[in-house]
C-alpha positions as CSV (number, residue, x, y, z in Angstrom):
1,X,0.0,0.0,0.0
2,X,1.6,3.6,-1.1
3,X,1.6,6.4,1.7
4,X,-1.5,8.5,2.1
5,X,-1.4,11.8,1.1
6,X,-2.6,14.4,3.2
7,X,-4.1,17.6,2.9
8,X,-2.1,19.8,4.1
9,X,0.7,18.2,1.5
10,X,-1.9,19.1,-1.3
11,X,-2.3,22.0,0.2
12,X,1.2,23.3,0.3
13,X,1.9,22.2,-3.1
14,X,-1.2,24.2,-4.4
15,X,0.1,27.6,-2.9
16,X,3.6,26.7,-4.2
17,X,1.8,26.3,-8.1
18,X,0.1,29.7,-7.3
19,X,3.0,31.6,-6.7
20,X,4.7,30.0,-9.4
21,X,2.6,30.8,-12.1
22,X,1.8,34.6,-10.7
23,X,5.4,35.3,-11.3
24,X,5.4,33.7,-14.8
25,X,2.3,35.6,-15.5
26,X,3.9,38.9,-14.6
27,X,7.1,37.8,-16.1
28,X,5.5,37.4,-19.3
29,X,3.1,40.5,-19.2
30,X,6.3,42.9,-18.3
31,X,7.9,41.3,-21.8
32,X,4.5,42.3,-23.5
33,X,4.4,46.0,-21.6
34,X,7.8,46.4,-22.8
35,X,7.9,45.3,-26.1
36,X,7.0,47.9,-29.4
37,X,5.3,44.9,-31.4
38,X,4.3,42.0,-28.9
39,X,4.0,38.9,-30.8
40,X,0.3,37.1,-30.5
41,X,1.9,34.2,-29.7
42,X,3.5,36.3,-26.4
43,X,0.0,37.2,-26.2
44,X,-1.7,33.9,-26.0
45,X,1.0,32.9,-23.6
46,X,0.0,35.6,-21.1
47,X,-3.7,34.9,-21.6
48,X,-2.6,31.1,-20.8
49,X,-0.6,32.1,-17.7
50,X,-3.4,34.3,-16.5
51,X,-6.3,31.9,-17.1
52,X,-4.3,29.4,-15.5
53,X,-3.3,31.5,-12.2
54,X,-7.0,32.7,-11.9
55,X,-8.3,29.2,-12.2
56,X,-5.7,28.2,-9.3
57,X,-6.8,31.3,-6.9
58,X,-10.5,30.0,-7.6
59,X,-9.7,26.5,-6.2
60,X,-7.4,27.8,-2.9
61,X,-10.8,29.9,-2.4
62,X,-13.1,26.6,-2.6
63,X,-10.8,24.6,-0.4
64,X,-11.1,27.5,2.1
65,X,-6.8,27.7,1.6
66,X,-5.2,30.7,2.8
67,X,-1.3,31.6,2.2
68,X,-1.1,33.5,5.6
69,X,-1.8,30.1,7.4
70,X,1.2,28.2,5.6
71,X,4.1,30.4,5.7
């Protein structure tokens, strides 16, 4: 039998995802800010980030997760 995983492992690893991708989405959106002619594929790649990050945020919210709590 393989090791149960808990919550609070889940949990952790959820935050860790968030931050993650809210630096890559900024990351990405500086590029964009900065450049004279973004490319629509740099575009697509920010709306990706951001869709992704936002989906993230709305799951932490549902499991009642808060980042105060785990730092």
């Amino acid at each position: 039998m393989g090791r149960r995983i808990k919550k609070k492992d889940i949990d952790e690893e959820l935050l860790d995802a968030i931050f993650t991708l809210e630096r890559e989405w900024k990351q990405i959106r500086s590029l964009i800010e900065r450049s004279i002619d973004p490319m629509e594929s740099s575009i697509l790649r920010e709306n990706l980030a951001q869709a992704k990050y936002l989906y993230l945020l709305r799951e932490a919210r549902h499991r009642k997760i808060s980042a105060v709590r785990y730092n």
